[in-house]
N, C-alpha and C positions, 0 to 999 in steps of 0.2 A: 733449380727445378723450373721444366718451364708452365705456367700455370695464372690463373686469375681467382680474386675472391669474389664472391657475390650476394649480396645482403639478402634477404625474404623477398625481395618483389625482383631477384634475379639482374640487379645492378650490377653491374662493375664497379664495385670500390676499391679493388688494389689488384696490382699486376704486378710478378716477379721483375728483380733485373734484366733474369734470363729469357724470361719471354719477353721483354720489352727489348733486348737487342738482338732477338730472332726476328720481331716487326722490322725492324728497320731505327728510319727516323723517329723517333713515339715519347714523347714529354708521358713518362709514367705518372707523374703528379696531376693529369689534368684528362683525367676520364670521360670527357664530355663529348666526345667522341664514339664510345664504345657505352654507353648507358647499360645496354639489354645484353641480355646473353646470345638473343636474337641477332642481336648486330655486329659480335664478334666475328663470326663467320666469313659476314658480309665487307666488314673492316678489314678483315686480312687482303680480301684480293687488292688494295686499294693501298696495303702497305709492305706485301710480299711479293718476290719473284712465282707466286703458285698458285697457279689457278684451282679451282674446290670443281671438281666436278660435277655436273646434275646430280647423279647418285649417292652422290658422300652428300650433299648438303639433302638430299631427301631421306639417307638413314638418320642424319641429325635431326632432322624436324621430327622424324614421326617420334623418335627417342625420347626429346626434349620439348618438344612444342605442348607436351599434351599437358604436361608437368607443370608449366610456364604458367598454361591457361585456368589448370587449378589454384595457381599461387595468387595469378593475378586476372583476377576476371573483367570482362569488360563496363564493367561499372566503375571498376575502380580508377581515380583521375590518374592515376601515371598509366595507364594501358596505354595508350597511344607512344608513350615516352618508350617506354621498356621496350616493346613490340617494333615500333620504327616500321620501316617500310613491310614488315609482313603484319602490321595488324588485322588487316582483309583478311590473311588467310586465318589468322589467330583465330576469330572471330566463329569460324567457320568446325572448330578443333573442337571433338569431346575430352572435357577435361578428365586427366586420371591423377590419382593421387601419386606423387613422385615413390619411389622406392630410394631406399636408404644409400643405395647404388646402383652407380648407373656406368655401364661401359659400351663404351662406340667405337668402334672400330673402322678407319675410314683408307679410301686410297686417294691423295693426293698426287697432282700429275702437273710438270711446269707448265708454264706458258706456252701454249704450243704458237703462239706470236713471235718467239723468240728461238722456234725451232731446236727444241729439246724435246726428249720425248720417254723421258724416265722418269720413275714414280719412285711415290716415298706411299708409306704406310704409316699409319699414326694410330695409337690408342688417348680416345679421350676418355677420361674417369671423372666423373663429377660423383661429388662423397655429401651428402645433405647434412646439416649441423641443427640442431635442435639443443632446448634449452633440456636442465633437468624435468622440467613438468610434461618435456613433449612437442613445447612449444616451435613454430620454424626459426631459424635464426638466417640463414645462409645455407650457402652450397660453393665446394671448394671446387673447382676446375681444374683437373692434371692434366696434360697432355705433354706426350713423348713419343718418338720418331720407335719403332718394331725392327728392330735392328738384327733381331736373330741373338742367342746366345753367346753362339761362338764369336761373331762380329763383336758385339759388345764386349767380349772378354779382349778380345785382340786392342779395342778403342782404349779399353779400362787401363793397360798397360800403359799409356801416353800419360806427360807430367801435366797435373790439372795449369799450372800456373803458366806455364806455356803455353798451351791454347788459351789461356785467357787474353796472354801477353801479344796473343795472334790475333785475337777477335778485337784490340784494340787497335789493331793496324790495320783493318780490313778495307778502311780507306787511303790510295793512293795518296801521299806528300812528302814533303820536302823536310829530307830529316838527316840526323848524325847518327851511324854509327860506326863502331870498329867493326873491322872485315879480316875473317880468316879463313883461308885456302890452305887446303892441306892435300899431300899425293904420295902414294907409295914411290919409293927411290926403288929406280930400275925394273919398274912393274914387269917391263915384257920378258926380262928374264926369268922374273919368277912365274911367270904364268907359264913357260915353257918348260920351265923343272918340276912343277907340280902338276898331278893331275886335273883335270877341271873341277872335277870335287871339291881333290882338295883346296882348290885357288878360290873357288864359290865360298866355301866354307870363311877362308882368309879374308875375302872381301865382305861377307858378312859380318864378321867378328870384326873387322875394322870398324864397318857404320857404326857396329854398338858401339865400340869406343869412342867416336867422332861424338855421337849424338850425347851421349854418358856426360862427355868432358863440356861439350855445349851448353848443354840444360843445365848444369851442376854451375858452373859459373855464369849464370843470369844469360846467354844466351841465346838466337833462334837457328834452328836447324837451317841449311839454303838446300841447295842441289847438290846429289849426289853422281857422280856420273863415271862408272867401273869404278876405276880406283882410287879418284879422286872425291873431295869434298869441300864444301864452301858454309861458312855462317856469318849470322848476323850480329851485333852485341847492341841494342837500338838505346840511343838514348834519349831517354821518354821524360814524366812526371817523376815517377821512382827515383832514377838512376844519373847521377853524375856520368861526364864526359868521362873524369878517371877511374871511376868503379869501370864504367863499361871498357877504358884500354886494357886494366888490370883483368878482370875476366877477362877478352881476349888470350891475353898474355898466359895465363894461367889454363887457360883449356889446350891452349897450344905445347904449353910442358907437359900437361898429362898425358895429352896424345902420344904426346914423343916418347914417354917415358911406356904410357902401355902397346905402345907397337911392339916391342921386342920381345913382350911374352906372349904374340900373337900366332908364331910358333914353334916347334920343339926345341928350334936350335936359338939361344938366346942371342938377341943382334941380328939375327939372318932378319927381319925384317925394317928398312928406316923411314920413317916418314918424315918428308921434309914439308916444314911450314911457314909460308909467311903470313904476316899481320899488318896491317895500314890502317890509315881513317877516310872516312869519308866524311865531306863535311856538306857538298851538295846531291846528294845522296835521294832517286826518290822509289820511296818504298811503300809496299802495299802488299794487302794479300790475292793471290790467285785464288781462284775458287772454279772449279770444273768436273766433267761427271765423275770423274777417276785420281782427283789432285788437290789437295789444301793446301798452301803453301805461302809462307810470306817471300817476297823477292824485292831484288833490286836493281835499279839502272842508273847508270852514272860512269863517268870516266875514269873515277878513284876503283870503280869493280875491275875493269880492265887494268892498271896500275897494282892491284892488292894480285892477282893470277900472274901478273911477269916478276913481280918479287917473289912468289911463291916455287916462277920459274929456275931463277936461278939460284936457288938452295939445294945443297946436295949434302949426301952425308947423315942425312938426319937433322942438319941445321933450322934453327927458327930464325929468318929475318924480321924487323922491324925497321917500319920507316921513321924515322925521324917527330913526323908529323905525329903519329901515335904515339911516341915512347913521349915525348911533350908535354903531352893531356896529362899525365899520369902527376896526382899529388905527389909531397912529399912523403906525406905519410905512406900512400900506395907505392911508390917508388923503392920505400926504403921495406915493406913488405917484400915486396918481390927482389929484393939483393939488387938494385939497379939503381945509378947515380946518372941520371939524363944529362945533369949539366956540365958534368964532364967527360960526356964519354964522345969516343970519336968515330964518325960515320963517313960514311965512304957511298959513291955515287952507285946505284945499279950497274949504268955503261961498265964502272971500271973492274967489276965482277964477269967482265967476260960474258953477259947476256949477248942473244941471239940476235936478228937484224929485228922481229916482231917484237922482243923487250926494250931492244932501245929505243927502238919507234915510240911504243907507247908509254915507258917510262924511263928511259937510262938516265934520267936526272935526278930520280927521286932520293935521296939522303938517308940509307938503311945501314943496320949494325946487327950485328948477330946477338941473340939474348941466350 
């Protein structure tokens, strides 16, 4: 939830996680910063990509400022503290006694420095706390993005631990993970025997599987693109090198195995996939008006797409370098003995002049 608490004279004494990595950079331990309620406002432009337009900060004020000045009048020695730079106008405010709730409705709009020019809508809710006798105690601060019903239901569908596992990427570096590519065998023939409906339909009911098989073994979605697909498996704080091969490995059999009930005729559909590692790998999230998305760049991406390339049949390749990572323990999970099994170069699989260019040396085996 994103949101702040605020003592009787309208302090900041605690701020959610969630609002503290919607600020940005922001040590939630150390409030000293954001004292007033007054000066959250003022703090965000200073810690967000969003600029508070004239009018949204003038329905705040008239909302809150009157509320503010009955809690905390100008006698009392922290008024200058809490107030901050609007004390002057404070000053100037007839006080009203707060109501028990309080709803603001604002429209934020980005930076128009940075040359965007789409708006968000925000409900702030401040809910006043009182003791049993009556007495003030604080005032709780909600605030959330007006997303529409329908949009929220659509968002609600997405796996919370996902996005969270996104918002911890959201800064570009330098990282490991397993890479899996995955693509319908002989797509153009089948788009040619099937109606376009019916082929929409099939390519839709693919992504659910893709994404299904991703998020369910630790996972992040990449790009989709017609009838292909690509993910991440990142390994973070959480997750081992071999957790994250073995998920790969294991999203890659589900897929395989739920293509073929993708439709009537069983088998008529095969998707073939490869899996690799990436070990200089740099990944971050995208964020734009129409796109959220973690991605990645590196030479192992290009290498994980020409193994991918030359599987056919429904086959799952694996290079070497992943099947490696993998414990014993994970190894013998998944039916696979690494240290003696035998692998063969890409080149010698008859890749194209663009596979061997960018990888025909790599060391893969079929799983």
């Amino acid at each position: 939830m994103l949101g702040f608490v605020l003592d009787h004279k309208w302090r900041t004494v605690f701020i959610s996680s969630e609002q503290a990595a919607a600020l940005g950079e922001f040590d939630s331990t150390d409030l000293s910063a954001m004292l007033g309620a007054s000066q959250i406002v003022t703090t965000l432009d200073h810690r967000q990509p969003l600029e508070i337009p004239l009018e949204a900060r003038l329905r705040w004020w008239d909302a809150i400022g009157p509320a503010m000045r009955h809690d905390v009048p100008p006698e009392d020695p922290d008024f200058e503290t809490v107030f901050g730079a609007m004390a002057a106008a404070a000053r100037e405010l007839t006080p009203r006694p707060p109501d028990w709730a309080i709803v603001i409705e604002r429209d934020l709009q980005e930076d128009q420095a940075r040359r965007m020019a789409w708006h968000v809508r925000v409900t702030d809710v401040y809910l006043r706390i009182v003791e049993p006798s009556g007495g003030h105690v604080g005032t709780v601060h909600l605030n959330r993005p007006m997303l529409g019903d329908v949009l929220s239901a659509r968002l609600s569908r997405g796996h919370a631990p996902t996005y969270e596992r996104m918002l911890r990427l959201r800064e570009p570096a330098r990282r490991q993970a397993a890479i899996l590519f995955a693509d319908i065998e002989a797509s153009g023939d089948l788009s040619r025997r099937l109606s376009s409906r019916a082929y929409f339909e099939l390519i839709r009911s693919l992504t659910d599987l893709v994404d299904a098989a991703v998020v369910e073994h630790g996972g992040l979605i990449g790009k989709h693109a017609g009838d292909g697909a690509s993910a991440l498996f990142v390994v973070d704080a959480l997750d081992s090198e071999s957790a994250m091969a073995r998920g790969a490995i294991e999203a890659a059999r589900m897929i395989r195995a739920g293509a073929s009930d993708l439709l009537d005729v069983p088998g008529e559909v095969l998707v073939n996939v490869g899996v690799h590692w990436g070990t200089t790998l740099t990944i971050g999230q995208i964020s734009t008006l129409g796109r959220l998305e973690v991605t990645a760049l590196g030479d192992q991406m290009n290498e994980a797409a020409r193994i991918e390339e030359v599987a056919v049949k429904g086959q799952i390749l694996a290079s070497k370098d992943l099947l490696e990572r993998l414990s014993p323990q994970d190894a013998s999970a998944l039916e696979l003995d690494p240290a003696h099994m035998r692998f063969t170069s890409l080149g010698a699989l008859g890749a194209e002049n663009k596979a061997l260019r960018d990888a025909g040396s790599i060391a893969i085996a079929e799983i």
